[in-house]
C-alpha positions as CSV (number, residue, x, y, z in Angstrom):
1,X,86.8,-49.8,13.2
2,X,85.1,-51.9,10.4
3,X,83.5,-50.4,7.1
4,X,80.3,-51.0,9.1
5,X,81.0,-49.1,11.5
6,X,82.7,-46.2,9.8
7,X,79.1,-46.1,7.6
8,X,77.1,-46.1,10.6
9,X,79.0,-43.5,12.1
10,X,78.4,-41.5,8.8
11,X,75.2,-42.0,8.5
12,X,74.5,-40.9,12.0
13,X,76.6,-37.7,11.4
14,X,73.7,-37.0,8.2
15,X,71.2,-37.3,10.6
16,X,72.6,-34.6,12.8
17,X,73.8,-32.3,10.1
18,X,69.5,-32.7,8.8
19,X,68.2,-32.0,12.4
20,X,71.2,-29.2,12.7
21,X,69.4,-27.2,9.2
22,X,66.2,-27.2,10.9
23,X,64.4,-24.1,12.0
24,X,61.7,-21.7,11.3
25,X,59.3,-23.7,8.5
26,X,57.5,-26.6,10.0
27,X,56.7,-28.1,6.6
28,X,60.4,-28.3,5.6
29,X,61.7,-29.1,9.5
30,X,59.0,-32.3,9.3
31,X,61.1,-33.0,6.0
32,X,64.3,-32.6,7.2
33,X,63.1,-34.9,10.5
34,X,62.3,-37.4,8.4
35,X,65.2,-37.6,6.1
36,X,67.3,-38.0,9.8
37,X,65.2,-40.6,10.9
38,X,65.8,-42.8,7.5
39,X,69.8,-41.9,7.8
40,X,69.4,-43.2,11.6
41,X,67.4,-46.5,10.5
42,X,70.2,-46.9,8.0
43,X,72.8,-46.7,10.4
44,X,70.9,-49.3,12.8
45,X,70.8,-51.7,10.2
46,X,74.2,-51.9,9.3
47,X,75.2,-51.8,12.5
48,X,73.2,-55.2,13.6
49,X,72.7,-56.8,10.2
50,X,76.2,-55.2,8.1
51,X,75.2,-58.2,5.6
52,X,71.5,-58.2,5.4
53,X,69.4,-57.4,2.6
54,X,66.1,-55.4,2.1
55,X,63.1,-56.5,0.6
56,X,61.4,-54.7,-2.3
57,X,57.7,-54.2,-1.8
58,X,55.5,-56.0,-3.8
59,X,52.9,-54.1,-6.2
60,X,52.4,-51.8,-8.5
């Protein structure tokens, strides 16, 4: 298993534990949605691009 891997595998494992707390308030179970998603897109990208960079946004 690579470091990529291991991370993606992690950061999947977030995702559940965030979808797991869930349960009761929408407001905070749309939050805690969220934050899964973003550990799952993390997890995508260092799975097919382990060397890729982000870009910043430009603006204020």
């Amino acid at each position: 298993m690579t470091h990529a891997e291991f991370a993606a595998k992690l950061l999947r494992e977030a995702a559940n534990i965030f979808r797991s707390v869930g349960g009761g308030d929408p407001a905070s179970d749309a939050q805690t949605e969220e934050f899964a998603q973003i550990f799952e897109h993390a997890a995508d990208l260092v799975e097919t691009d382990p060397t890729g960079s982000l870009e910043r946004p430009t603006g204020p």
